[in-house]
N, CA, C and O atoms as a printed pandas DataFrame, in Angstrom:
     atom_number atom_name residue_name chain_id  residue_number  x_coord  y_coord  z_coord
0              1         N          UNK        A               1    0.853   -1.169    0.000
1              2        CA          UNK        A               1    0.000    0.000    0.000
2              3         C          UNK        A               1    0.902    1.236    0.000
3              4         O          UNK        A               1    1.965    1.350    0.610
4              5         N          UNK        A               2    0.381    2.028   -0.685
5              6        CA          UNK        A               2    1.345    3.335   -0.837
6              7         C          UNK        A               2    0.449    4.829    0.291
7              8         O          UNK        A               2   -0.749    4.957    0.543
8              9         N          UNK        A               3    1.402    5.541    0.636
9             10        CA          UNK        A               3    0.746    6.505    1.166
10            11         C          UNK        A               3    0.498    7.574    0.229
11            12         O          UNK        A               3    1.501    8.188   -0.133
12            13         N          UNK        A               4   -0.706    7.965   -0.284
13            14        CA          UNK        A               4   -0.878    8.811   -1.363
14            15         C          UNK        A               4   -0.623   10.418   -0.129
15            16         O          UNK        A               4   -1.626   11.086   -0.379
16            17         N          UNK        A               5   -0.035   10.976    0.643
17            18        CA          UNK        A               5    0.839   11.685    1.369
18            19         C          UNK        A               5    2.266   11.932    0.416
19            20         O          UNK        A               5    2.521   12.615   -0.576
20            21         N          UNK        A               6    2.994   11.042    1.235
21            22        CA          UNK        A               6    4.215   10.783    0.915
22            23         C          UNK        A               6    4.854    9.923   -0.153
23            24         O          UNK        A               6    6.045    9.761   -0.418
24            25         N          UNK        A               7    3.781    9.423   -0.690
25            26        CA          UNK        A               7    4.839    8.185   -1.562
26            27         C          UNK        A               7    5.389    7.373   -1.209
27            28         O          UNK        A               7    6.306    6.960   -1.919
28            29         N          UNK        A               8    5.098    6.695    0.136
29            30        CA          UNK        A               8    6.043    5.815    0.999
30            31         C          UNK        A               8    5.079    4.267    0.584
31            32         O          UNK        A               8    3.959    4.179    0.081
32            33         N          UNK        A               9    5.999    3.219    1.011
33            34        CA          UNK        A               9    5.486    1.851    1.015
34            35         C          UNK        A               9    4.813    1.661    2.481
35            36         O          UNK        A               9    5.649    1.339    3.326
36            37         N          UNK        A              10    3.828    1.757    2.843
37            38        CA          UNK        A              10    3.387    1.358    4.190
38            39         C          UNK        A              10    2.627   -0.272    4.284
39            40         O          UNK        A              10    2.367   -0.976    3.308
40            41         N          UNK        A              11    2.413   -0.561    5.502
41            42        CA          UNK        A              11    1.602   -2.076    5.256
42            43         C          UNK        A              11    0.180   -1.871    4.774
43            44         O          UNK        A              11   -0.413   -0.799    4.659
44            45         N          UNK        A              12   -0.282   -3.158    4.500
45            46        CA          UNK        A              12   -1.822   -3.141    4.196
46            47         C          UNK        A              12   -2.965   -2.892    5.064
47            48         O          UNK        A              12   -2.860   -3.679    6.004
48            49         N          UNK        A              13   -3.719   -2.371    5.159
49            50        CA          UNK        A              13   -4.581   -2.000    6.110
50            51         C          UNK        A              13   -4.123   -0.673    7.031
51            52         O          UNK        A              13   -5.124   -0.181    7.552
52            53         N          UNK        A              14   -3.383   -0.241    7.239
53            54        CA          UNK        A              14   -2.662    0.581    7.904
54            55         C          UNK        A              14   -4.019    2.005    7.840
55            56         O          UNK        A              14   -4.777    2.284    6.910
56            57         N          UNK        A              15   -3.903    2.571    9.036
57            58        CA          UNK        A              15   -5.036    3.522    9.678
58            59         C          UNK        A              15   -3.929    5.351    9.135
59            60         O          UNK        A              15   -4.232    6.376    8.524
60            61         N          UNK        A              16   -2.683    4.842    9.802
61            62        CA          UNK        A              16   -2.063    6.126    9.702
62            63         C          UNK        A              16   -0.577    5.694    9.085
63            64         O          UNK        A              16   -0.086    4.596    9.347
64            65         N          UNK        A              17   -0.051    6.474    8.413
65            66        CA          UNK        A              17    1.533    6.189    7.556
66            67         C          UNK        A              17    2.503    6.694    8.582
67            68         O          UNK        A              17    2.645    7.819    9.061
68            69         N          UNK        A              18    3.158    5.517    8.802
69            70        CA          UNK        A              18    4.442    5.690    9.968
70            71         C          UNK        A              18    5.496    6.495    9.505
71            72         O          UNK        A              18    6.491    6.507   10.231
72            73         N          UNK        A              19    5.536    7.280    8.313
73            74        CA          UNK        A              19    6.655    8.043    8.001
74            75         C          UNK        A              19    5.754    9.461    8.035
75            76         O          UNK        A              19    6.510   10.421    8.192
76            77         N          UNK        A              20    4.306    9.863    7.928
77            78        CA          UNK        A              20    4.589   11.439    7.361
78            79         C          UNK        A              20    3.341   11.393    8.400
79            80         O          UNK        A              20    2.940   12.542    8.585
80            81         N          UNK        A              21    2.586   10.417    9.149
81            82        CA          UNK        A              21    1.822   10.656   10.056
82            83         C          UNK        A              21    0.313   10.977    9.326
83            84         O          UNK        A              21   -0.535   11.479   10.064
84            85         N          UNK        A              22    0.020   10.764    8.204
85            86        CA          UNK        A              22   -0.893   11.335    7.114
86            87         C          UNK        A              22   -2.167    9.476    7.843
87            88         O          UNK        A              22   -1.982    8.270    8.007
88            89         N          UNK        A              23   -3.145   10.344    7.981
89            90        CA          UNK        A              23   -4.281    9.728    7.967
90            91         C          UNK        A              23   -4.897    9.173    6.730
91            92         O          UNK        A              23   -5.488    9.856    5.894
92            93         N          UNK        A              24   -4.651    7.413    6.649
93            94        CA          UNK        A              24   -5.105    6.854    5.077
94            95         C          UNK        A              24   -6.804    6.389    4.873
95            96         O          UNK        A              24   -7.651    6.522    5.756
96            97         N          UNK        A              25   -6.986    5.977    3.877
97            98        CA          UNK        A              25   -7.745    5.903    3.491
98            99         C          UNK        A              25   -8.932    4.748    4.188
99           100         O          UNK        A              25   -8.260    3.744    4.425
100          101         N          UNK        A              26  -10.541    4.450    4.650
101          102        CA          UNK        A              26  -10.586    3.532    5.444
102          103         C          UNK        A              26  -10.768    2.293    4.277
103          104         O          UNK        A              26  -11.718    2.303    3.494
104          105         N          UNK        A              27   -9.942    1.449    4.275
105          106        CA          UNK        A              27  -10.644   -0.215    3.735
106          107         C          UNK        A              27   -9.931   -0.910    5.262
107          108         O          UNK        A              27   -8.910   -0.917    5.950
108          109         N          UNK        A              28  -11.454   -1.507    5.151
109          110        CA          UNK        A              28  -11.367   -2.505    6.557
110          111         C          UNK        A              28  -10.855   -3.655    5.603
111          112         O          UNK        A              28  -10.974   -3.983    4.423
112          113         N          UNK        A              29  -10.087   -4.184    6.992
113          114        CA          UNK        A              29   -9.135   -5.838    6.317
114          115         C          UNK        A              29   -9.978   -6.857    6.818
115          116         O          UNK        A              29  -10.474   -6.870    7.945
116          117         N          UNK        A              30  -10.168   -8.007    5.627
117          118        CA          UNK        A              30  -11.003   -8.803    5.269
118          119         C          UNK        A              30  -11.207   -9.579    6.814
119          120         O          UNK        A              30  -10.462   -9.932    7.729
120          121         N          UNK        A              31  -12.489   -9.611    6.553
121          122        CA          UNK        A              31  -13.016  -10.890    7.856
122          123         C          UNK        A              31  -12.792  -10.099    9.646
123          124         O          UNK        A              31  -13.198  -10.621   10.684
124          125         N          UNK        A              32  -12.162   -8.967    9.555
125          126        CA          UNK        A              32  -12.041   -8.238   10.724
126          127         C          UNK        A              32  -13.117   -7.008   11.003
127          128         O          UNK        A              32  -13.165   -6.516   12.131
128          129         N          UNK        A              33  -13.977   -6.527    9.943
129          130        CA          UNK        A              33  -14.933   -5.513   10.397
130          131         C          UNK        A              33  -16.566   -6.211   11.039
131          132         O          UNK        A              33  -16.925   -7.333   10.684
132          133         N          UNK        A              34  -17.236   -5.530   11.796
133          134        CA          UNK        A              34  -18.391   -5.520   11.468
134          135         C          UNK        A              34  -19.384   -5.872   10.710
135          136         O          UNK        A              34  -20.443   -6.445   10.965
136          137         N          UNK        A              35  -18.767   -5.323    9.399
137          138        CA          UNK        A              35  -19.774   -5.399    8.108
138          139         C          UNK        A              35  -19.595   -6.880    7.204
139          140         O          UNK        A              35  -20.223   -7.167    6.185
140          141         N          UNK        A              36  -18.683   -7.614    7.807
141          142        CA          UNK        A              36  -18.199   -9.108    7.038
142          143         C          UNK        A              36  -18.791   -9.768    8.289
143          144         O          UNK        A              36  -19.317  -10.802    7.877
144          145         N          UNK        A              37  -18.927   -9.697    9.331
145          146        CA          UNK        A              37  -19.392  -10.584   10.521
146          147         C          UNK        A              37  -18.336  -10.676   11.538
147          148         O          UNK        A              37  -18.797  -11.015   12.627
148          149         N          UNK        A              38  -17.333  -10.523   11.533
149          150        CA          UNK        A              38  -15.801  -10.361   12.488
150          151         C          UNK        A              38  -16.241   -9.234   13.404
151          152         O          UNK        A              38  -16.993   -8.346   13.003
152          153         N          UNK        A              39  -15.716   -9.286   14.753
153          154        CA          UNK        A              39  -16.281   -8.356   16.049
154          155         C          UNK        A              39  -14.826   -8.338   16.141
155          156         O          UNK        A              39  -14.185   -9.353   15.868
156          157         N          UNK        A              40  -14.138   -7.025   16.586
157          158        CA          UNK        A              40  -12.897   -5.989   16.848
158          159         C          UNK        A              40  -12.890   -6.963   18.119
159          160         O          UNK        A              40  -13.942   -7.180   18.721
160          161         N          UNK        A              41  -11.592   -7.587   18.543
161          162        CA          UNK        A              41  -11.320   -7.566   19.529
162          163         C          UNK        A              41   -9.633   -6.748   20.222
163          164         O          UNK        A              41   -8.571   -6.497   19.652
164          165         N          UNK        A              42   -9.973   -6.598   21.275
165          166        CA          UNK        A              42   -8.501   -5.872   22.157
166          167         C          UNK        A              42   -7.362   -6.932   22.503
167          168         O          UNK        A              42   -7.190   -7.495   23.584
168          169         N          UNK        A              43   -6.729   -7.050   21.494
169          170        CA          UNK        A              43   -5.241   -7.639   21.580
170          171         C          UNK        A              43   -3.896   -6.996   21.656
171          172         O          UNK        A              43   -3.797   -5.831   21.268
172          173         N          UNK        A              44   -2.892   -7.604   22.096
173          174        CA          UNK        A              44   -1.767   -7.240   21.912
174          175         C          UNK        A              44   -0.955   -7.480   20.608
175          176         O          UNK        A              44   -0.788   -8.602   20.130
176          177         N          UNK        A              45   -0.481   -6.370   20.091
177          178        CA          UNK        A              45    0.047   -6.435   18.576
178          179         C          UNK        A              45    0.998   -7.409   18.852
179          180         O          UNK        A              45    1.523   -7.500   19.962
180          181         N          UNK        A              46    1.371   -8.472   17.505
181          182        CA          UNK        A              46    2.531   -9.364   17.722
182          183         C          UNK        A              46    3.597   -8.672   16.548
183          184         O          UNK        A              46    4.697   -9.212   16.429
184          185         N          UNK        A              47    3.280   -7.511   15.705
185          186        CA          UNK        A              47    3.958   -6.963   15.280
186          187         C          UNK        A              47    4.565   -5.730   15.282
187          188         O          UNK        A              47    5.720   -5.521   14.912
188          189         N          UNK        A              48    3.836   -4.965   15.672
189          190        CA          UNK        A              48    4.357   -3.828   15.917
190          191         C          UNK        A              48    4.197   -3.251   17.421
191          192         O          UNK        A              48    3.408   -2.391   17.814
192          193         N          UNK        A              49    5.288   -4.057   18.235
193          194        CA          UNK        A              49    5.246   -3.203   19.985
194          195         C          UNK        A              49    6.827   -2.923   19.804
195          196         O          UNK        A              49    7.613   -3.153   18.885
196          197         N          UNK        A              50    6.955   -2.315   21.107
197          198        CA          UNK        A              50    8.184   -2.009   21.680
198          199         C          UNK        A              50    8.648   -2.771   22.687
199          200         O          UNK        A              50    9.803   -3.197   22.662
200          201         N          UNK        A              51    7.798   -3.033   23.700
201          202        CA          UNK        A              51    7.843   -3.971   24.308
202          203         C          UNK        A              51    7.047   -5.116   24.706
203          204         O          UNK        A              51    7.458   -6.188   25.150
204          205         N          UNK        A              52    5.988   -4.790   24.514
205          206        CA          UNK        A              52    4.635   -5.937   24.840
206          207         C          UNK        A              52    3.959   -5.623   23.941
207          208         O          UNK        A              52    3.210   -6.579   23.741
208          209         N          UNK        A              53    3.709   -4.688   23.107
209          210        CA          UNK        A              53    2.170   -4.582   22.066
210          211         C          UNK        A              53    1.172   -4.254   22.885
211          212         O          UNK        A              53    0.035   -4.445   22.454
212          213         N          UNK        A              54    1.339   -3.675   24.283
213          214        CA          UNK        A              54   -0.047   -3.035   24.728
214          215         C          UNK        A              54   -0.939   -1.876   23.700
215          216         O          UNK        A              54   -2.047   -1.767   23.174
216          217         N          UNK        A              55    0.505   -1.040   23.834
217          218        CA          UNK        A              55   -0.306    0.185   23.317
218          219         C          UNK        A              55   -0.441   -0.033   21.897
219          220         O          UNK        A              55   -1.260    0.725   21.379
220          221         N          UNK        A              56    0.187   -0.937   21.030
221          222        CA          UNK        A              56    0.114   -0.581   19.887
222          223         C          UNK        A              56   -1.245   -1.294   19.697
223          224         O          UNK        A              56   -2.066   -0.728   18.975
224          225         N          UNK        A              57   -1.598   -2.572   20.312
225          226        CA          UNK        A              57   -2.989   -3.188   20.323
226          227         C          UNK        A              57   -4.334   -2.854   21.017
227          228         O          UNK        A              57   -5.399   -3.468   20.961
228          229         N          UNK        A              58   -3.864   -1.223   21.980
229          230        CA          UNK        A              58   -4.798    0.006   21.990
230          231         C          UNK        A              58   -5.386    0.652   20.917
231          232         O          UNK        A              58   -6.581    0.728   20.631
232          233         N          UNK        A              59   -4.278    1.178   20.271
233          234        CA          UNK        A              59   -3.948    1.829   19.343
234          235         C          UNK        A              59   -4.674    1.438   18.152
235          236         O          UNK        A              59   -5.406    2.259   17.598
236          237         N          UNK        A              60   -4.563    0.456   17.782
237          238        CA          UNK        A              60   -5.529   -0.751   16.942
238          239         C          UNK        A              60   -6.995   -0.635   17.354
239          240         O          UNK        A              60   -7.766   -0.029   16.610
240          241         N          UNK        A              61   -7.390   -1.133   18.401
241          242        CA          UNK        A              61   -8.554   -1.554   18.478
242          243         C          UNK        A              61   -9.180    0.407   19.132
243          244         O          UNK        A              61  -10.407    0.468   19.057
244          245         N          UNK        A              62   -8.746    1.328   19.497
245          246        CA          UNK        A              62   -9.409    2.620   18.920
246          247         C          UNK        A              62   -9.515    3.452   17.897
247          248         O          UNK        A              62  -10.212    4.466   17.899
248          249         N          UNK        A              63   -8.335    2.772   16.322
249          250        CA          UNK        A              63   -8.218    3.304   15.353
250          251         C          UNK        A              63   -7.469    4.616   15.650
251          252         O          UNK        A              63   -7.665    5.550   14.874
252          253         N          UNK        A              64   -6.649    4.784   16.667
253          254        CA          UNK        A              64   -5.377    5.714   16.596
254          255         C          UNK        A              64   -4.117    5.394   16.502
255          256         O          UNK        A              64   -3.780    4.210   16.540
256          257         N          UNK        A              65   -3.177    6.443   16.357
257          258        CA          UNK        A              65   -1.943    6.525   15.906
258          259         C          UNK        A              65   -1.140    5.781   17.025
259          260         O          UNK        A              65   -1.307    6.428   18.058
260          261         N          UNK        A              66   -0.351    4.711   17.256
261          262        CA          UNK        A              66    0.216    4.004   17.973
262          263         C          UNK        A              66    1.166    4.998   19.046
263          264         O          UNK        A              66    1.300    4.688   20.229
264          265         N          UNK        A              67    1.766    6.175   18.475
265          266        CA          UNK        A              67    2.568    6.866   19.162
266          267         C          UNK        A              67    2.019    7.853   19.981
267          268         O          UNK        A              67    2.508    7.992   21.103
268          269         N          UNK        A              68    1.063    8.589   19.615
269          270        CA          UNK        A              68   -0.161    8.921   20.726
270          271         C          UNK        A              68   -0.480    7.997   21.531
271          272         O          UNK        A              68   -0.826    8.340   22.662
272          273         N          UNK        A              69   -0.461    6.954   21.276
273          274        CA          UNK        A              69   -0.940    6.165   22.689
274          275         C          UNK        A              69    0.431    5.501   23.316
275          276         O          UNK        A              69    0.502    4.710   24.256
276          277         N          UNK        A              70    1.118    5.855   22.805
277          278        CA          UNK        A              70    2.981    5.446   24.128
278          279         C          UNK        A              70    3.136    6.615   24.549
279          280         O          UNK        A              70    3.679    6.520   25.650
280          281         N          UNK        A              71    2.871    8.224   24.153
281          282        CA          UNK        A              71    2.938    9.114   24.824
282          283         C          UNK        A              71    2.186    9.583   25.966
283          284         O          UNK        A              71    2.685   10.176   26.922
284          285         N          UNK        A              72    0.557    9.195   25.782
285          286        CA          UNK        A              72    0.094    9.551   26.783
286          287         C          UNK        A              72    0.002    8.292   27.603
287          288         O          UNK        A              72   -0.566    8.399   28.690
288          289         N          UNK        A              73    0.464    7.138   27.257
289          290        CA          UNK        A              73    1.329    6.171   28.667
290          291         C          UNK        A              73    2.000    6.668   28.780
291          292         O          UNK        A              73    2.014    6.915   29.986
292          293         N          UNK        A              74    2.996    7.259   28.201
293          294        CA          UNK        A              74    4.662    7.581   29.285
294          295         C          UNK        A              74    3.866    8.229   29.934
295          296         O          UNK        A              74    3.726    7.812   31.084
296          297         N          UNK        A              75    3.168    9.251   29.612
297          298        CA          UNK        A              75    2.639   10.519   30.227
298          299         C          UNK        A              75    1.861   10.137   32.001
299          300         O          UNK        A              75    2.063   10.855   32.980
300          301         N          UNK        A              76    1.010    8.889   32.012
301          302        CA          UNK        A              76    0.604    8.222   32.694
302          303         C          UNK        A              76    1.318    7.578   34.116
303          304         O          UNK        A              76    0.951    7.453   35.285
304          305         N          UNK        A              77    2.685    7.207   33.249
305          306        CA          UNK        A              77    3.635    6.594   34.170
306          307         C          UNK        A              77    4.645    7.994   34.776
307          308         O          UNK        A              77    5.422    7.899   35.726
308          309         N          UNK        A              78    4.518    8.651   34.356
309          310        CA          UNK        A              78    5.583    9.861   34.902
310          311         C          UNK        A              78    4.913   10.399   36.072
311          312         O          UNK        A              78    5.343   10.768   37.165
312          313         N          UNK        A              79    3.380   10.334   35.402
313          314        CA          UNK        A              79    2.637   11.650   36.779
314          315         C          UNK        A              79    1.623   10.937   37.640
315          316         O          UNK        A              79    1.314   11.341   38.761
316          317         N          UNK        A              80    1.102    9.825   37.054
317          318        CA          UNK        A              80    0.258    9.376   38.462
318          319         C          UNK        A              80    1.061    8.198   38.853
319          320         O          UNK        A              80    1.064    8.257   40.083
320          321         N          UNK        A              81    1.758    7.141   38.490
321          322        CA          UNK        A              81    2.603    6.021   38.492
322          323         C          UNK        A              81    1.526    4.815   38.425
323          324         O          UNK        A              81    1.873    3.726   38.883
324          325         N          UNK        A              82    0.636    4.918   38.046
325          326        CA          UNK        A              82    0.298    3.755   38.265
326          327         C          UNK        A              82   -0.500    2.839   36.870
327          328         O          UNK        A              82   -1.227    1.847   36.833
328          329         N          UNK        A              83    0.196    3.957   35.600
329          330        CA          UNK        A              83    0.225    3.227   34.608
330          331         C          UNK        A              83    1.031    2.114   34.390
331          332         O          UNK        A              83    0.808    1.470   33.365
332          333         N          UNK        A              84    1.899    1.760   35.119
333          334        CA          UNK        A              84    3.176    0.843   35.279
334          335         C          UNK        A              84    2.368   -0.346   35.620
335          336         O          UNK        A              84    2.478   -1.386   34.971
336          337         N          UNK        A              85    1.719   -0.246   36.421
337          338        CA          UNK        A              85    0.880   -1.260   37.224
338          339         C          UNK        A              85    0.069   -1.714   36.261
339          340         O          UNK        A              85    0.254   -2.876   35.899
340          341         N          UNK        A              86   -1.164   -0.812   35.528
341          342        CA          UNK        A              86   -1.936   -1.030   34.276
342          343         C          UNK        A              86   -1.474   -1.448   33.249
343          344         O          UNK        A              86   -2.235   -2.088   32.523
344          345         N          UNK        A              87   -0.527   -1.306   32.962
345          346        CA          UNK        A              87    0.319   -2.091   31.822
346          347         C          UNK        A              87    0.642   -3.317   31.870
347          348         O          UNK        A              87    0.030   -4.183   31.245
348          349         N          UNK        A              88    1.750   -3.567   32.699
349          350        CA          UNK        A              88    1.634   -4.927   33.139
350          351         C          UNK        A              88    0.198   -5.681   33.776
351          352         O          UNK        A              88    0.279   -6.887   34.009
352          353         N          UNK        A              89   -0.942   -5.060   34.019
353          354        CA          UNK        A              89   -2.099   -6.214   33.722
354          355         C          UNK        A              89   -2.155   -6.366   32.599
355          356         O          UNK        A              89   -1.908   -7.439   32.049
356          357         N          UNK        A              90   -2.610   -4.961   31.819
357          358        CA          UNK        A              90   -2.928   -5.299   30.581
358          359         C          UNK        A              90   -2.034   -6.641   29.746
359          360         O          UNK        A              90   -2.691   -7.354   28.987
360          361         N          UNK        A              91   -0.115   -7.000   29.990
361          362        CA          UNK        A              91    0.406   -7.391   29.817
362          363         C          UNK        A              91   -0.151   -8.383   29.824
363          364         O          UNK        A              91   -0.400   -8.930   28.750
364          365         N          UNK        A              92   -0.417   -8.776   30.654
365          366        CA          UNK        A              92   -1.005  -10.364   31.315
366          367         C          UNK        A              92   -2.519  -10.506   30.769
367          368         O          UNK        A              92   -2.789  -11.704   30.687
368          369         N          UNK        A              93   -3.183  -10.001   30.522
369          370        CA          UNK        A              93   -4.438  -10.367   30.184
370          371         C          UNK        A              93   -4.723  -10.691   29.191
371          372         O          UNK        A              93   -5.296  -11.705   28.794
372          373         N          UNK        A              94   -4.105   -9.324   28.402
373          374        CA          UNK        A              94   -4.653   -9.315   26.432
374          375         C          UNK        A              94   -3.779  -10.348   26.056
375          376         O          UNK        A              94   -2.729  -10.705   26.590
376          377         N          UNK        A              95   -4.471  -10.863   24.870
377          378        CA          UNK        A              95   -4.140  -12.540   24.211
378          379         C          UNK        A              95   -3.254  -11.286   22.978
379          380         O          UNK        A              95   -3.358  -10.144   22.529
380          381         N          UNK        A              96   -2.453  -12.444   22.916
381          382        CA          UNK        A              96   -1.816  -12.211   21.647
382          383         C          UNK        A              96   -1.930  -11.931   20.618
383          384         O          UNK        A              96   -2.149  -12.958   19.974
384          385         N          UNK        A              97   -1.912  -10.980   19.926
385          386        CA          UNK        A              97   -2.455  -11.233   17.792
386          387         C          UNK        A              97   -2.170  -12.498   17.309
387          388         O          UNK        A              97   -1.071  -12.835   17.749
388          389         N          UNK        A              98   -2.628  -13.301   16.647
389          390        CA          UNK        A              98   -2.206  -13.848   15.667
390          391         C          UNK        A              98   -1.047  -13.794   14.992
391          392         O          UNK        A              98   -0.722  -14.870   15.494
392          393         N          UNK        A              99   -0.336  -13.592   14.471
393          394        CA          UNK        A              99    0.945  -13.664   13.760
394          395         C          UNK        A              99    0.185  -13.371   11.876
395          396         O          UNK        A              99    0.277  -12.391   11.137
396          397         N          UNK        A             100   -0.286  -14.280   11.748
397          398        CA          UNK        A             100   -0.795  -14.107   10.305
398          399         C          UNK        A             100   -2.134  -12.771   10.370
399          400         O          UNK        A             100   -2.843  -12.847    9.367
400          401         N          UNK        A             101   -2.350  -12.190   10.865
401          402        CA          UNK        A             101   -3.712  -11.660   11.038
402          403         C          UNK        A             101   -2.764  -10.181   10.814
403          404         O          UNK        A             101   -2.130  -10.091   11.866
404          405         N          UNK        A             102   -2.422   -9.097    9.998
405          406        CA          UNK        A             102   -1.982   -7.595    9.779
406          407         C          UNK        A             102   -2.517   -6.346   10.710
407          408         O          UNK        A             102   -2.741   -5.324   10.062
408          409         N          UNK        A             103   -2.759   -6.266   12.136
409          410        CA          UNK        A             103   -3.380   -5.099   12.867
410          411         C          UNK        A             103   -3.003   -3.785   11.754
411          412         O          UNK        A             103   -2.095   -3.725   10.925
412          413         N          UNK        A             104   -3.777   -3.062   11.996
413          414        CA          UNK        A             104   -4.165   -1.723   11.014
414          415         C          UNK        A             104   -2.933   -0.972   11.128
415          416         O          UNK        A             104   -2.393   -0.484   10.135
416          417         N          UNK        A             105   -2.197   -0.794   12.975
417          418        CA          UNK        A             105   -0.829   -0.238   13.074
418          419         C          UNK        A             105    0.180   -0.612   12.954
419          420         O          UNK        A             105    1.157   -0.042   13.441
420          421         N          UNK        A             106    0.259   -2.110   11.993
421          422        CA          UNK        A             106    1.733   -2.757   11.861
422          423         C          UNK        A             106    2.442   -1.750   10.838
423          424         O          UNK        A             106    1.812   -1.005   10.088
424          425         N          UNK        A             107    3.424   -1.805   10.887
425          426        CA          UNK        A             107    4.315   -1.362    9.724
426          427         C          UNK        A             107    5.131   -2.737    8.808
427          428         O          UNK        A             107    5.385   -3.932    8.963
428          429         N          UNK        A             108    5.295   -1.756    7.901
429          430        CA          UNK        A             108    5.590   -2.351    6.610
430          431         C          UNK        A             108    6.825   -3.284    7.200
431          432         O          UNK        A             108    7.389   -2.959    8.244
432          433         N          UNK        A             109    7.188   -4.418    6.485
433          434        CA          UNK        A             109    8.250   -5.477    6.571
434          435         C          UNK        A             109    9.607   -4.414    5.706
435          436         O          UNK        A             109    9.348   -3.615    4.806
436          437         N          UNK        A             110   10.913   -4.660    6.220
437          438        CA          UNK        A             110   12.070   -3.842    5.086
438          439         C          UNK        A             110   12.730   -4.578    5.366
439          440         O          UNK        A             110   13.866   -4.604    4.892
């Protein structure tokens, strides 16, 4: 998929382009919307985290930008502390992605 933004190669399904931040176009990925019979569930990305795929499998399942949601965690963990704590449940709870299944915030393979 190309970002008609930038001209960049981004992944398929992708919500927002990890190079110019440009909001893409919506096609829902097959068998995952609503409108095919698939119900959104809250997972942890198996492709695109930093460290666990919390936020990026936030990030996913509210249709925002993955880095907005590690900022206002850091933001979380700096000033009340007890996003640290929420994270690591979340850690422990949310099931894994799939591996074959593309979340909307993966980035492209290079």
């Amino acid at each position: 998929m190309i970002c008609p933004n930038c001209r960049k190669d981004i992944a398929v399904g992708s919500r927002f382009c990890y190079n110019c931040g440009a909001k893409q176009p919506e096609t829902p990925p097959p068998g995952l919307s609503p409108e095919t019979g698939g119900t959104k569930r809250l997972m942890r990305s198996s492709t695109d985290k930093k460290i666990a795929g919390v936020c990026a499998g936030l990030a996913d399942y509210f249709d925002m930008d993955p880095t907005i949601i590690r900022v206002l965690w850091l933001v979380a963990v700096l000033c009340l502390g007890t996003g640290l704590l929420a994270y690591g449940i979340l850690w422990i709870v949310l099931p894994l992605a799939p591996g074959g299944v593309i979340p909307t915030s993966a980035p492209a393979a290079q």
